[in-house]
MIMIBA-380642 format. One line per field, with one value per residue (C-alpha): x, y, z. Coordinates in nm, 2 decimals. Layout:
BEGIN
east = X	...
north = Y	...
up = Z	...
end
This chain:
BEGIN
east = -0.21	0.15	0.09	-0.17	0.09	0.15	-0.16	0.06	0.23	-0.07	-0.01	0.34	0.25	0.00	0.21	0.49	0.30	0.14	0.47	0.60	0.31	0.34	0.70	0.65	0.29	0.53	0.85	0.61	0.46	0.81	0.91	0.59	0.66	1.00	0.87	0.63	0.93	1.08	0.80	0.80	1.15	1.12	0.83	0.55	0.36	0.23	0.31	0.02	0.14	0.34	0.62	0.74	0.44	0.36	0.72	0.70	0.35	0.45	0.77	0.61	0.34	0.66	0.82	0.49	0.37	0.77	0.74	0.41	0.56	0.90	0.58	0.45	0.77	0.89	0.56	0.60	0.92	0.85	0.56	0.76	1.06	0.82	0.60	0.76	1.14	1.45	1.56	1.87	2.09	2.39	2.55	2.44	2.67	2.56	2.17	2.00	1.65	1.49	1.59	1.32	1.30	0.94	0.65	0.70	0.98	0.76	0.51	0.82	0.99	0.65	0.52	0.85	0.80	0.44	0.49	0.72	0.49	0.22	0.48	0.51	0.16	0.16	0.42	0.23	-0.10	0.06	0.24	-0.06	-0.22	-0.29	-0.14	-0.42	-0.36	-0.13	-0.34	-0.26	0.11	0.11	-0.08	0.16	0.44	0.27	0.22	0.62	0.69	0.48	0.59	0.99	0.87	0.71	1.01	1.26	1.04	1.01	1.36	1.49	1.54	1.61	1.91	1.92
north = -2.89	-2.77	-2.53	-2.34	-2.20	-1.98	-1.76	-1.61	-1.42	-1.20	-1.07	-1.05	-0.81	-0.62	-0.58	-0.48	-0.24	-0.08	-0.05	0.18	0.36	0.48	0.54	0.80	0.90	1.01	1.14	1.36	1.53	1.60	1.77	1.99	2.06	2.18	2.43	2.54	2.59	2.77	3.01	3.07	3.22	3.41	3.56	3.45	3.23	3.48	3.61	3.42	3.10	2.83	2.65	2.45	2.32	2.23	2.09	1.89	1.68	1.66	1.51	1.28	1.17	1.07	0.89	0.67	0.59	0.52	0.26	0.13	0.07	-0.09	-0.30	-0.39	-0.47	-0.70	-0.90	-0.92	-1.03	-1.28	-1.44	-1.49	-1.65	-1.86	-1.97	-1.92	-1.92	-1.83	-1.49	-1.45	-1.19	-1.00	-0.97	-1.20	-1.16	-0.82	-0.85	-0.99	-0.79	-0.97	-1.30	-1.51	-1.89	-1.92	-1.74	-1.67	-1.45	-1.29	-1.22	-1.08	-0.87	-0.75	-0.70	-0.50	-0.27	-0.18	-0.09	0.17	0.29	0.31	0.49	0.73	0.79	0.83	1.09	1.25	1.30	1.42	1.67	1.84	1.74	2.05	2.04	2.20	2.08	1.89	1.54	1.59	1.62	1.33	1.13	1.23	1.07	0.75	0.70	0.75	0.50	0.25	0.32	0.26	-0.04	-0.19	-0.11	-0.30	-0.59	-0.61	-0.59	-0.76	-1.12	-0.99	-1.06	-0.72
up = -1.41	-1.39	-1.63	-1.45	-1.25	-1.54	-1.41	-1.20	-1.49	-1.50	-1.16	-1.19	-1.52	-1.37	-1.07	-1.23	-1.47	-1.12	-0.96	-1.26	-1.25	-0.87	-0.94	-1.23	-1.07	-0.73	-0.96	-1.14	-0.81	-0.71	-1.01	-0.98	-0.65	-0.73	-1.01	-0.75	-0.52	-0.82	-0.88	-0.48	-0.50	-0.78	-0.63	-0.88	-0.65	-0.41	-0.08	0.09	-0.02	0.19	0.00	0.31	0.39	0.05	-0.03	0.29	0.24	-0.14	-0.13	0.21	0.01	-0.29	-0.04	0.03	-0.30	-0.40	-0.08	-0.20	-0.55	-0.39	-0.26	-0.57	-0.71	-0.50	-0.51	-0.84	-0.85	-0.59	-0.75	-1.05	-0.89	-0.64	-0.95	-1.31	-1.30	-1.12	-1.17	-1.27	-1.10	-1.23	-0.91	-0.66	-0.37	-0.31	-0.44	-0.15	-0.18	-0.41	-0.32	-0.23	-0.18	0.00	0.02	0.36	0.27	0.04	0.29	0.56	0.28	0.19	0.56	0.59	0.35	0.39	0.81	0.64	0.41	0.69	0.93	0.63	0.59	0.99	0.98	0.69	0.89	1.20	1.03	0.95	1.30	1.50	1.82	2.05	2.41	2.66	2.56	2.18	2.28	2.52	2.24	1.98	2.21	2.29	1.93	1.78	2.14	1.97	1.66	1.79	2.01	1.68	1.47	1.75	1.75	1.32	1.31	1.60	1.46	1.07	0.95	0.74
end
């Protein structure tokens, strides 16, 4: 029955295997973005088009998927020191990231990780919110106060 455990390694695989993905699926939209950036200031893009717009949500959107792979990883590198084996690391009084003993540290450093990603998605969307009235603005405000309040309170008993 012990041996079941050694499921997991499927999900720490697959995991891991997704993580990489996201990280070369968000490296590649940068360097696209920065030949389209390239093109823009050689003049070969077109006068019409908008390279800080486009540079902005591009490299936004990096930043998110690069978060939901940091995600991924360190699920998978949770499972497999929680179920398979220790993991042995090179230099372990600075390395304290993926150091997990229970899975409720899995699920914090995981938690973590993800409000940030969601924070980044938020930031994304507003970005290209249209700000029509007075109640848009006042919205937008209430919504980075919750934001910071939610932060203060994830943070506020973490020993980072």
């Amino acid at each position: 029955m012990w041996n079941a455990r050694l499921f997991i390694i499927l999900a720490v695989i697959l995991s891991l295997v997704g993580s990489i993905l996201l990280f070369i699926v968000a490296s590649v939209d940068i360097l696209k973005v920065a030949k389209q950036t390239y093109l823009y200031y050689i003049g070969s893009l077109g006068a019409d088009a908008d390279i800080h717009h486009l540079l902005l949500n591009v490299i936004i959107m990096a930043v998110d998927l690069y978060l939901i792979a940091v995600v991924l990883l360190i699920f998978s590198f949770g499972l497999y020191e929680l179920f398979i084996a220790k993991i042995q690391i090179k230099d372990e009084n600075n390395s304290k990231v993926l150091e997990i003993h229970t899975l409720d540290q899995l699920k914090d450093k995981l938690a973590k990780v993800i409000v940030m990603a969601l924070i980044v998605a938020f930031f994304s969307k507003v970005l290209n919110m249209g700000m029509k009235n007075t109640q848009d603005m006042l919205f937008f405000a209430i919504s980075i106060l919750a934001l910071a309040v939610g932060l203060y309170f994830l943070y506020k008993d973490s020993k980072h």
